[in-house]
C-alpha positions as CSV (number, residue, x, y, z in Angstrom):
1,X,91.7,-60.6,87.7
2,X,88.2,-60.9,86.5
3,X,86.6,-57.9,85.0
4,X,84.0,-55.9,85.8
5,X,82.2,-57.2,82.7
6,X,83.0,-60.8,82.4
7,X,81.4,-60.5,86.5
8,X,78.2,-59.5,85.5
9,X,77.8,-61.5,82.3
10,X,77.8,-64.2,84.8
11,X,75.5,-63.1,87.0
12,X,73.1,-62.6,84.2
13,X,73.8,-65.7,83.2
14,X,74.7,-68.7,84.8
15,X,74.5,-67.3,88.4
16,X,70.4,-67.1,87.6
17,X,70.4,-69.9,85.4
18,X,67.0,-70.7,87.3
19,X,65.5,-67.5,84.8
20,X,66.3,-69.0,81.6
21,X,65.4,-72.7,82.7
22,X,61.5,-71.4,83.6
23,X,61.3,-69.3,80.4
24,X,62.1,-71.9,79.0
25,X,59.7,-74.7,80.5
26,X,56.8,-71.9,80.0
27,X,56.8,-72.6,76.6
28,X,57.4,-76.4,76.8
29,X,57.9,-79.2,79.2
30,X,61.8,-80.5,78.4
31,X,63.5,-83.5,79.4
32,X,66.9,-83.2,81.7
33,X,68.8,-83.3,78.4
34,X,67.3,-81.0,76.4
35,X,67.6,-78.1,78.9
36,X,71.4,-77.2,78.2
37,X,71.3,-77.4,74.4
38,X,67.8,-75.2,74.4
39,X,69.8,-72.9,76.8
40,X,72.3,-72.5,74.2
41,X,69.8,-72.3,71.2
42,X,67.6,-69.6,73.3
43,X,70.3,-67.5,74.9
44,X,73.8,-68.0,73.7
45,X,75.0,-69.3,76.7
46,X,76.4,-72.9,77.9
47,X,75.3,-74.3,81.3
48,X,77.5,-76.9,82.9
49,X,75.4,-79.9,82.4
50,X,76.0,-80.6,86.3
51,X,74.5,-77.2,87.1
52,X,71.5,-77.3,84.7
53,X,70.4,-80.7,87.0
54,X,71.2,-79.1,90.1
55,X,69.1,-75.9,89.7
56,X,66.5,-78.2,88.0
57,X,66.6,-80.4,91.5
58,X,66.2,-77.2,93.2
59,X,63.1,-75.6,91.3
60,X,61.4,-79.4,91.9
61,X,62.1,-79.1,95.5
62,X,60.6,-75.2,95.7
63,X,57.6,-76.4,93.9
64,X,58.5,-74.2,90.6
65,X,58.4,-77.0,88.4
66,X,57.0,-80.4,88.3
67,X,57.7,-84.1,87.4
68,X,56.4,-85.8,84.7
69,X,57.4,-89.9,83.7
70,X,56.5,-90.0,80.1
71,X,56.5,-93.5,78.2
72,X,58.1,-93.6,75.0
73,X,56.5,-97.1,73.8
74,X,59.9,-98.3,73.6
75,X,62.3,-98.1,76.5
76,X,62.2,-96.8,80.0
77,X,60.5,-94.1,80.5
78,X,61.4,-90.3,79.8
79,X,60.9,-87.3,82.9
80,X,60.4,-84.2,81.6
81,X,60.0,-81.2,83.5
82,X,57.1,-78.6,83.1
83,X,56.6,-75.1,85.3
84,X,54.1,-74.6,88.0
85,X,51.9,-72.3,89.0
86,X,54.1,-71.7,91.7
87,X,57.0,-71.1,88.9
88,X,55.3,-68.7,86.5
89,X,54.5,-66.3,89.4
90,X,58.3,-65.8,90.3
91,X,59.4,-65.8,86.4
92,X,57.4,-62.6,86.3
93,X,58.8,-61.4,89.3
94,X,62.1,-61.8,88.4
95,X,61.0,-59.9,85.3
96,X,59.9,-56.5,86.7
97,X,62.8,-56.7,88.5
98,X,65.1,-56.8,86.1
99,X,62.9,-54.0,83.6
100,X,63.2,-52.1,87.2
101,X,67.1,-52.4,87.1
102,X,67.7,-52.7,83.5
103,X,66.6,-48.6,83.2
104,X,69.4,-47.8,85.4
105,X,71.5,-49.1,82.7
């Protein structure tokens, strides 16, 4: 049986992986692979690298982040992801929610 504990710490988590990925991409755009290591640097926590591209999918399709080819000189060239307009408006929504529901705590 899963605790009570070990539930929430991944809901927090992983289960609104979305939360960390925009805080993220508010202070820089990151390519696909950068996004799970900075996770881990940032927050202490290890995506699946599957789920990282699936929620990063996701956010593209909702409009909450963007596309952008970069050319390296060398090579093909290098997408990184940066946050919209669109994307910062529900990071700070998700924000006063959780100061909302972190007093209960």
């Amino acid at each position: 049986m899963v605790k009570p504990s070990e539930r929430f710490e991944r809901s927090i988590t992983k289960d609104n992986l979305w939360i960390y990925i925009l805080t993220l991409l508010k202070k820089k755009e990151l390519y696909p692979y950068e996004i799970k290591s900075s996770i881990e640097k940032s927050f202490g926590f290890s995506p699946g690298n599957v789920t990282a591209y699936i929620v990063m999918k996701k956010l593209k399709s909702g409009g909450y982040v963007n596309i952008i080819k970069k050319d390296k000189g060398k090579g093909p060239e290098r997408t990184h992801y940066n946050i919209t307009d669109k994307g910062i408006a529900e990071l700070r929504k998700a924000k006063e929610i959780y100061k909302k529901t972190g007093q209960m705590l």
